[in-house]
C-alpha positions as protocol buffer text, in pm:
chain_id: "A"
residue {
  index: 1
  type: UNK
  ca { x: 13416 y: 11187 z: 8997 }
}
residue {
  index: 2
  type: UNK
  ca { x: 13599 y: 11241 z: 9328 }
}
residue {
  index: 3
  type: UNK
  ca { x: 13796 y: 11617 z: 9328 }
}
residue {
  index: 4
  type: UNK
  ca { x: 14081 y: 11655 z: 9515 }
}
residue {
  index: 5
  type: UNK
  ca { x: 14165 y: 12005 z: 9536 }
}
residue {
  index: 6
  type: UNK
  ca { x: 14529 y: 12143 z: 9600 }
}
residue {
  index: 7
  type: UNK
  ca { x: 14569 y: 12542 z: 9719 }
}
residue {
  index: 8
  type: UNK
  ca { x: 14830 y: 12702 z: 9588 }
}
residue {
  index: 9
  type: UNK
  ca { x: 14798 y: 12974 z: 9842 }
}
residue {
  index: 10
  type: UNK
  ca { x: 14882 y: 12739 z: 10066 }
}
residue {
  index: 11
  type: UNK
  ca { x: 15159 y: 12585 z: 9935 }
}
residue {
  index: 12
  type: UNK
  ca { x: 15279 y: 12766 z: 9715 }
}
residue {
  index: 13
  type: UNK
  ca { x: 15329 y: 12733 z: 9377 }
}
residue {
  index: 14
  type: UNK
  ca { x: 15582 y: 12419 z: 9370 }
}
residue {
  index: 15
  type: UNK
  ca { x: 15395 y: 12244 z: 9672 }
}
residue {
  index: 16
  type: UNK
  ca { x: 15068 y: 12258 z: 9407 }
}
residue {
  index: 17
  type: UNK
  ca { x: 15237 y: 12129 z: 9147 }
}
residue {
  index: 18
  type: UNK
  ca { x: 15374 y: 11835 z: 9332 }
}
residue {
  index: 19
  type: UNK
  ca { x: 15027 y: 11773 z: 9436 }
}
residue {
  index: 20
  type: UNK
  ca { x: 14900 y: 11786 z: 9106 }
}
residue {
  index: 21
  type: UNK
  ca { x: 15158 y: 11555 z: 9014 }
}
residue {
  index: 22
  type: UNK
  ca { x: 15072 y: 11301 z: 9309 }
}
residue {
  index: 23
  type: UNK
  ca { x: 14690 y: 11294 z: 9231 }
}
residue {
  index: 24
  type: UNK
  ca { x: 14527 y: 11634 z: 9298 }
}
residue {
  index: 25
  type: UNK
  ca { x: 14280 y: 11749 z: 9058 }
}
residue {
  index: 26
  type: UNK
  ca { x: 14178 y: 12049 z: 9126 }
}
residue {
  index: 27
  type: UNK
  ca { x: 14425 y: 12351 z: 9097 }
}
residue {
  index: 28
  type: UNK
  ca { x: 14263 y: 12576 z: 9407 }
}
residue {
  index: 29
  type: UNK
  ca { x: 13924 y: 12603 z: 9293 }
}
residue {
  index: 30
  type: UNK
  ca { x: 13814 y: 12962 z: 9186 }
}
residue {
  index: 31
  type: UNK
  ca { x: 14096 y: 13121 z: 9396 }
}
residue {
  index: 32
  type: UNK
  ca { x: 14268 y: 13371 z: 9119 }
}
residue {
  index: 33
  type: UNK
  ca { x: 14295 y: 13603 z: 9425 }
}
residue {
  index: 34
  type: UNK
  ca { x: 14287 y: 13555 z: 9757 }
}
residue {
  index: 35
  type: UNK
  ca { x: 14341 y: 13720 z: 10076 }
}
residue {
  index: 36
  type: UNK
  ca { x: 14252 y: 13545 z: 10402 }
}
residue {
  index: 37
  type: UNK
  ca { x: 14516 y: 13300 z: 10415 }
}
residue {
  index: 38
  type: UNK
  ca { x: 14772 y: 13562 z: 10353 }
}
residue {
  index: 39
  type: UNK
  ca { x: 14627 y: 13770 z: 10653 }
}
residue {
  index: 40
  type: UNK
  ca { x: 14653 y: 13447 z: 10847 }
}
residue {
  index: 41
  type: UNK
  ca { x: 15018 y: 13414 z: 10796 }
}
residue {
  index: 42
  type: UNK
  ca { x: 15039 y: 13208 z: 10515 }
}
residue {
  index: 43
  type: UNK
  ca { x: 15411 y: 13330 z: 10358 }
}
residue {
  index: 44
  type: UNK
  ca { x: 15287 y: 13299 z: 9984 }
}
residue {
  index: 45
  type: UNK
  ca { x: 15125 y: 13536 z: 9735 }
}
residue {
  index: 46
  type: UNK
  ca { x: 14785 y: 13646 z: 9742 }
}
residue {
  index: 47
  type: UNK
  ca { x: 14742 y: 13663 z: 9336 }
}
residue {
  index: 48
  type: UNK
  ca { x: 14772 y: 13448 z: 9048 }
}
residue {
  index: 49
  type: UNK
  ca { x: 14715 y: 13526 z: 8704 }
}
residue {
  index: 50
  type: UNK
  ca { x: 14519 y: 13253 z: 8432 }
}
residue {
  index: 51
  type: UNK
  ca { x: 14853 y: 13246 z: 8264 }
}
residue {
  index: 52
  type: UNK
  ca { x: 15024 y: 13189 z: 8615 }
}
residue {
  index: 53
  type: UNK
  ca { x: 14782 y: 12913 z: 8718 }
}
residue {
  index: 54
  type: UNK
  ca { x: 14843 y: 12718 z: 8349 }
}
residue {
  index: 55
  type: UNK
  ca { x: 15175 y: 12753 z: 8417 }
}
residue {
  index: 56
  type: UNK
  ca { x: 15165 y: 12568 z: 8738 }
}
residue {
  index: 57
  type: UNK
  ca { x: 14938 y: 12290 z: 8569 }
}
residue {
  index: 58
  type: UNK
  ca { x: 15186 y: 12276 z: 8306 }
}
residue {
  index: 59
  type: UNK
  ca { x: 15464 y: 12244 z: 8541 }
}
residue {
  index: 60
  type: UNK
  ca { x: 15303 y: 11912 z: 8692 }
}
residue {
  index: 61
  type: UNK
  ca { x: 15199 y: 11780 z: 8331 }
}
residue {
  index: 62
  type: UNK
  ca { x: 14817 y: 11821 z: 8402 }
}
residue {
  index: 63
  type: UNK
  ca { x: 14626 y: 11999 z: 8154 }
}
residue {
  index: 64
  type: UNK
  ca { x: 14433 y: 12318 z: 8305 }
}
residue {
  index: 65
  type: UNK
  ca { x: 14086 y: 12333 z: 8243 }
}
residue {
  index: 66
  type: UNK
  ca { x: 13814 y: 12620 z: 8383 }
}
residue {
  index: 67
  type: UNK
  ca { x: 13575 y: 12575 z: 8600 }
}
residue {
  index: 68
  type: UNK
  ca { x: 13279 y: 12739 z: 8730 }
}
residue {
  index: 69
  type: UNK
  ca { x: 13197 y: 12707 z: 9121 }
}
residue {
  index: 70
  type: UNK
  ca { x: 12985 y: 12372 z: 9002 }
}
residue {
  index: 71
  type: UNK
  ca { x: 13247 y: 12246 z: 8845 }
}
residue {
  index: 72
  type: UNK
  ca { x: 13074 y: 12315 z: 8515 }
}
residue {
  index: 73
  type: UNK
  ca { x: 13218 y: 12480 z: 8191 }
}
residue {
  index: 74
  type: UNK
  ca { x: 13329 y: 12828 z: 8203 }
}
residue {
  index: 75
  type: UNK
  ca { x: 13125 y: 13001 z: 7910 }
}
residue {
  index: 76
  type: UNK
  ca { x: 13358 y: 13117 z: 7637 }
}
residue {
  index: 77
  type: UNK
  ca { x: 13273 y: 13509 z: 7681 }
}
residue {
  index: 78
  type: UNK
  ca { x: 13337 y: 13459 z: 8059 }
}
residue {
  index: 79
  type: UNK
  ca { x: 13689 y: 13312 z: 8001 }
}
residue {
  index: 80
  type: UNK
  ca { x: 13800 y: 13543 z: 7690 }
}
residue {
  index: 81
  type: UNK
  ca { x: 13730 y: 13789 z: 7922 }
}
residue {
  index: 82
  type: UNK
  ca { x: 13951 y: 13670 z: 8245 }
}
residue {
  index: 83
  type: UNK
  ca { x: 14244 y: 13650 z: 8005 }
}
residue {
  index: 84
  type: UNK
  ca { x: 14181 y: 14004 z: 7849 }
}
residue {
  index: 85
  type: UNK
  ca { x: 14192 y: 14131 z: 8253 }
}
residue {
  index: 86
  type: UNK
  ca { x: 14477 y: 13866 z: 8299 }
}
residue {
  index: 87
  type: UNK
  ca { x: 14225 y: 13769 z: 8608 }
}
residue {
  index: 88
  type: UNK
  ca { x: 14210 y: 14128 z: 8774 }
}
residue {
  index: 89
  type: UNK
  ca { x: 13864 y: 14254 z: 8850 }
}
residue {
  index: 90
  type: UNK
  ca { x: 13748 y: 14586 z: 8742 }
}
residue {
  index: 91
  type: UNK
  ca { x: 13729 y: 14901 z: 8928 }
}
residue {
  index: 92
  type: UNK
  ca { x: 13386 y: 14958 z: 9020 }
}
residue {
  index: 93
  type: UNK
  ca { x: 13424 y: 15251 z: 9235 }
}
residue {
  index: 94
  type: UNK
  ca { x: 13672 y: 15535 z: 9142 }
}
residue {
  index: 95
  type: UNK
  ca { x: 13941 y: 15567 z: 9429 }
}
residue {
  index: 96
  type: UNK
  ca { x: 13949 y: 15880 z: 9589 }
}
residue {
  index: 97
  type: UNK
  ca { x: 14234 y: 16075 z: 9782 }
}
């Protein structure tokens, strides 16, 4: 199975779509947030939600399916548990003044 993956950091969030919609499979791998291409100029957001991400599959009338790094399925725990943080890691340091 050939994956053709489309960033939506990228392109943004329509420029995915229309990829999706022109034979992309592959809505920016793992990338919920990222931060590199935003320091390197790119002009679009450096966070997307799970709901945000469906939304964009959605858009281009491809279903959205998880994915682990291998391309394997995302156990259940793991993804109740992405939606319950809506995809925002926890703190694992207290932040101090």
């Amino acid at each position: 199975v050939w994956i053709i993956q489309t960033s939506w950091v990228k392109l943004g969030t329509e420029g995915a779509a229309e990829m999706l919609r022109s034979g992309a499979n592959d809505l920016g791998g793992t990338l919920m947030e990222e931060t590199i291409s935003r320091m390197a100029g790119s002009s679009y957001g450096s966070y997307k939600s799970v709901r945000d991400l469906v939304a964009v599959a959605e858009a281009a009338g491809r279903p959205a399916k998880p994915r682990t790094t291998l391309y394997g399925d995302v156990p259940e725990e793991r993804q109740r548990a992405a939606e319950a943080s809506d995809g925002h890691l926890p703190d694992l340091l207290p932040v101090l003044d």
